[in-house]
N, CA, C and O atoms as CSV, one atom per row, in Angstrom:
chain,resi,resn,atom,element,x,y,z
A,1,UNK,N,N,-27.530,33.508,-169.093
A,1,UNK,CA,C,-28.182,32.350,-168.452
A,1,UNK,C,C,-28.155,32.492,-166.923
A,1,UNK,O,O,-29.178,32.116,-166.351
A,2,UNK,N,N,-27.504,32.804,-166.430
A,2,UNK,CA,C,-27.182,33.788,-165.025
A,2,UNK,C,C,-28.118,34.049,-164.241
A,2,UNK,O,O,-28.258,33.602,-163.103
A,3,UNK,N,N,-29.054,35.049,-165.011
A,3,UNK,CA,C,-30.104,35.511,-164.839
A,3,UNK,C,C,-31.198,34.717,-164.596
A,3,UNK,O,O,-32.060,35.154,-163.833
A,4,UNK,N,N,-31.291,33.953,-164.950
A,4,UNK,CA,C,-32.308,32.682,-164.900
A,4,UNK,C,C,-32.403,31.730,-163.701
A,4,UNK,O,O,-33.344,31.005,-163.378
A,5,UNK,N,N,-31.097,31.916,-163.061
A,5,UNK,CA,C,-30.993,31.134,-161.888
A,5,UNK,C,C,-31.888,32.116,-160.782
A,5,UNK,O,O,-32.876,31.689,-160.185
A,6,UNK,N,N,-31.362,33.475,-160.631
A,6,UNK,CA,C,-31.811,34.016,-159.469
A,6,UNK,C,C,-33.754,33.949,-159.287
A,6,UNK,O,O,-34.631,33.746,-158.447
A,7,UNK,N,N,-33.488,34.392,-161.217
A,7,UNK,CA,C,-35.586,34.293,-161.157
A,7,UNK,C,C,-35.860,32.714,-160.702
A,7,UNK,O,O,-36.235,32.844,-159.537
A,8,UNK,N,N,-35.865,32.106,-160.833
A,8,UNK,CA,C,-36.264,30.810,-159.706
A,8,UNK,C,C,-36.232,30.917,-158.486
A,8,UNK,O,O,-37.104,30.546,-157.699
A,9,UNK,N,N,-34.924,31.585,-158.174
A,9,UNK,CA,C,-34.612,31.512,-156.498
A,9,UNK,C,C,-35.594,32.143,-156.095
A,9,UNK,O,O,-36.227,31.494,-155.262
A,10,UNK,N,N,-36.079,33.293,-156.351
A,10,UNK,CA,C,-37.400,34.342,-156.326
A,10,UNK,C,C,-38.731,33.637,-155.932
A,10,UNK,O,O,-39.488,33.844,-154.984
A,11,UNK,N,N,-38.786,32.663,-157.038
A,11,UNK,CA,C,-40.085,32.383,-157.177
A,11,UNK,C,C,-40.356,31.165,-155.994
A,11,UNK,O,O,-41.426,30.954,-155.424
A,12,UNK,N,N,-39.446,30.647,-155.857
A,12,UNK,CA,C,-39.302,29.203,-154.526
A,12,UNK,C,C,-40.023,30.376,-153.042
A,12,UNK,O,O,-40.986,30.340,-152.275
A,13,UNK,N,N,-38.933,31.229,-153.294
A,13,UNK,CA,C,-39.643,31.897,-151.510
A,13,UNK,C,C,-41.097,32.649,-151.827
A,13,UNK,O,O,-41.887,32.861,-150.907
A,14,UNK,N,N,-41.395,33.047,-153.240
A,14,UNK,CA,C,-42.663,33.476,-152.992
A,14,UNK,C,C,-43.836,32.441,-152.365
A,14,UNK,O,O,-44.812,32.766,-151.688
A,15,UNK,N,N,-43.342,30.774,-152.904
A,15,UNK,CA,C,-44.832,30.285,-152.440
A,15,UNK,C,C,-44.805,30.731,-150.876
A,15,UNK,O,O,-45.598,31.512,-150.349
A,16,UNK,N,N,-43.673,30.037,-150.223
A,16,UNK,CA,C,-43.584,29.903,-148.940
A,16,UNK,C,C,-44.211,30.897,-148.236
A,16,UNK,O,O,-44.854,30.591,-147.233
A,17,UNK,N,N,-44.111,32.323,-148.684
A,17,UNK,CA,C,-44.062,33.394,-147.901
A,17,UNK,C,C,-45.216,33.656,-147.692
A,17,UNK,O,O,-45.806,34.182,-146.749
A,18,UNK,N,N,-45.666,33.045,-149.130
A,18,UNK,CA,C,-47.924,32.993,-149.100
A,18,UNK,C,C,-48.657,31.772,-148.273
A,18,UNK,O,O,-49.865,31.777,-148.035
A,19,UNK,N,N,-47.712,30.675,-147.851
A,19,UNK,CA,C,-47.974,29.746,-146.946
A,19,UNK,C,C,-48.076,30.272,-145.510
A,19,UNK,O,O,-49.016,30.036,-144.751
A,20,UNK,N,N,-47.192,30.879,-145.280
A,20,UNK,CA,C,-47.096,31.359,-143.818
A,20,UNK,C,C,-47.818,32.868,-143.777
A,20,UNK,O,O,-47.786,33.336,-142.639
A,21,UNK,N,N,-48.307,33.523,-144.524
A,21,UNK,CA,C,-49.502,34.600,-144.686
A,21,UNK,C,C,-51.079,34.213,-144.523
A,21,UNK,O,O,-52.040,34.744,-143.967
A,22,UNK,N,N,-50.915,33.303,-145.104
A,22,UNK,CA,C,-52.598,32.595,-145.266
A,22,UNK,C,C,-52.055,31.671,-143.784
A,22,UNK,O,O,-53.148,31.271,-143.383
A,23,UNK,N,N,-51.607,31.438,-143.354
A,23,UNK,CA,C,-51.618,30.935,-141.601
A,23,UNK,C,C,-51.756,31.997,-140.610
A,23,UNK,O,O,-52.142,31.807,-139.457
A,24,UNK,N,N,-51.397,33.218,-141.149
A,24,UNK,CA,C,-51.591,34.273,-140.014
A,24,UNK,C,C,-52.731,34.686,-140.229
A,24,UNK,O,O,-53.376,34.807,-139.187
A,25,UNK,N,N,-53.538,35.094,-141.595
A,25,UNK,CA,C,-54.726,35.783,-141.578
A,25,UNK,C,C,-55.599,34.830,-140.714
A,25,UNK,O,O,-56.405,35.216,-139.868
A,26,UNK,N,N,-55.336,33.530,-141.036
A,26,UNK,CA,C,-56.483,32.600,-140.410
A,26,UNK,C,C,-56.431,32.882,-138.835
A,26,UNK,O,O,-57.392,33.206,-138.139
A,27,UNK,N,N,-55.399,32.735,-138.511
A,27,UNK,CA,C,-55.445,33.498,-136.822
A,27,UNK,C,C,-56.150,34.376,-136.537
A,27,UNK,O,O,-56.812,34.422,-135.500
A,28,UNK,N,N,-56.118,35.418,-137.612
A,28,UNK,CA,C,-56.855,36.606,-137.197
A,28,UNK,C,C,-58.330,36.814,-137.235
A,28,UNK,O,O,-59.136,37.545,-136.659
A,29,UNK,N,N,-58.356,36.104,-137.924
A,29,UNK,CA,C,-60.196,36.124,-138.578
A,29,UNK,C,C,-60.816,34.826,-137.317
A,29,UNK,O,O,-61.271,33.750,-137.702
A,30,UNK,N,N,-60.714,35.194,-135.857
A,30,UNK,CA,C,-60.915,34.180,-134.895
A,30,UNK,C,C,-62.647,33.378,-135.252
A,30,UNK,O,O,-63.075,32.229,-135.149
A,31,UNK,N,N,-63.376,34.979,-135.792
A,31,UNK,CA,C,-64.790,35.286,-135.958
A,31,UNK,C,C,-65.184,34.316,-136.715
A,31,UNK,O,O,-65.840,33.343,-136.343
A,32,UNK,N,N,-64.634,34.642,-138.273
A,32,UNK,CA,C,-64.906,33.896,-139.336
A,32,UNK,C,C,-64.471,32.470,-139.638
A,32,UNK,O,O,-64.407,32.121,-140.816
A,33,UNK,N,N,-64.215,31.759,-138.819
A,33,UNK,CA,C,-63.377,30.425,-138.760
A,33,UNK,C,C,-63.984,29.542,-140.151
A,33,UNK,O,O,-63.277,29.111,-141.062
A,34,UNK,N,N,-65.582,29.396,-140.035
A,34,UNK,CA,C,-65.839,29.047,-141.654
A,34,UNK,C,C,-65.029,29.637,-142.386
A,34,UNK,O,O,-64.189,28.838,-142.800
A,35,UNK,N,N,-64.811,31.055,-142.890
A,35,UNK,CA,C,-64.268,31.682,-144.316
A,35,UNK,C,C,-63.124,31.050,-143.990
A,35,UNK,O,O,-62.912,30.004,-144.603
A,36,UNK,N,N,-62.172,31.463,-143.038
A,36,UNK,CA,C,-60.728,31.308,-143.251
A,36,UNK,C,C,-60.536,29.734,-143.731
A,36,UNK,O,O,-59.742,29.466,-144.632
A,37,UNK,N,N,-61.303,28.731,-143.082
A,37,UNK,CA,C,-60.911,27.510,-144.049
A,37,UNK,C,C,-60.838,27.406,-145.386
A,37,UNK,O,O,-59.943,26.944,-146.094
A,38,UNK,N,N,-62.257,28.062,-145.757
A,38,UNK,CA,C,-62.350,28.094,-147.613
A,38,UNK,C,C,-61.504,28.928,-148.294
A,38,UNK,O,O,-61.329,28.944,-149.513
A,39,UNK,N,N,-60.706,29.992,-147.019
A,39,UNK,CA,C,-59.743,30.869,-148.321
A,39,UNK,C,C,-58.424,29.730,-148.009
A,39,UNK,O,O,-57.881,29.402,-149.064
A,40,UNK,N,N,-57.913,29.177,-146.959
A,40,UNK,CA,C,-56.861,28.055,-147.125
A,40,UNK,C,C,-57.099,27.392,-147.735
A,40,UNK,O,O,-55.975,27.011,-148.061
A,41,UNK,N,N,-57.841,26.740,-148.344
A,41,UNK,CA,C,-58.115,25.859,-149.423
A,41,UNK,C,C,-58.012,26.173,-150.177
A,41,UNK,O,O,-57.485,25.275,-150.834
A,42,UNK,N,N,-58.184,27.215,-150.917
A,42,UNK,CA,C,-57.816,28.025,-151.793
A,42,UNK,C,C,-56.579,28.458,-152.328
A,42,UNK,O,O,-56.314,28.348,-153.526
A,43,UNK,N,N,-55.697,29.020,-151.367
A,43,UNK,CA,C,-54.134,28.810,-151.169
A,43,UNK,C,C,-53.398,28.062,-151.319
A,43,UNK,O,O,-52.355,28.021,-151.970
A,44,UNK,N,N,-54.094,27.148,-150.479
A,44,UNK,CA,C,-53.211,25.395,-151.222
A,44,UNK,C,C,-53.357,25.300,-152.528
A,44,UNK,O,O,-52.369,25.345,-153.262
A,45,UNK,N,N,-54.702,25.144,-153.047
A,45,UNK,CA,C,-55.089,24.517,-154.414
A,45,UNK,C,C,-54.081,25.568,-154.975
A,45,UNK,O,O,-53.355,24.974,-155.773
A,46,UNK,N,N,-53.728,26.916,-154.887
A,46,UNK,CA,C,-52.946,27.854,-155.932
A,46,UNK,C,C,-51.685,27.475,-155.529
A,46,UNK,O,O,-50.849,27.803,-156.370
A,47,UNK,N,N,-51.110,26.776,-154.339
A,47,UNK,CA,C,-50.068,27.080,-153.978
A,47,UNK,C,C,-49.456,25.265,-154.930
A,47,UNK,O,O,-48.307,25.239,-155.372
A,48,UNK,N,N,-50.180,24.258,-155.058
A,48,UNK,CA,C,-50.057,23.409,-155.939
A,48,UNK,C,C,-49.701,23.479,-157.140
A,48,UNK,O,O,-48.874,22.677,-157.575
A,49,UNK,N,N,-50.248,24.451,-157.925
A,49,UNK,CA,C,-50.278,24.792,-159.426
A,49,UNK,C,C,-49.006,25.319,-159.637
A,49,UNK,O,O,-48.360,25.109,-160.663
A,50,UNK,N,N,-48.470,26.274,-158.317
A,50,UNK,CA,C,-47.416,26.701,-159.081
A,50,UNK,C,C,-45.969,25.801,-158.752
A,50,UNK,O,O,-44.965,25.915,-159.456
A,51,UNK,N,N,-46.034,25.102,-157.832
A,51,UNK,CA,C,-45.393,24.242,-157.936
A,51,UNK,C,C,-45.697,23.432,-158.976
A,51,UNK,O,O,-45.028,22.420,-159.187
């Protein structure tokens, strides 16, 4: 049962780490400011589900 704790701990920092990724690409894409909104929206809506 042990085992079960850490796979959670895992999965908590993955959203985060895709929260603060999809904030940097959007920085980068200065050009595309339309796209980068619709792919954050996107992120959220996935980043919901798995919560």
């Amino acid at each position: 049962m042990s085992a079960a704790t850490p796979i959670r701990a895992n999965s908590t920092p993955t959203g985060t780490v895709a929260s603060s990724s999809a904030l940097i690409l959007t920085k980068t894409p200065a050009t595309g400011d339309g796209i980068s909104v619709s792919t954050l929206s996107v992120d959220t809506s996935t980043s919901g589900s798995s919560t």
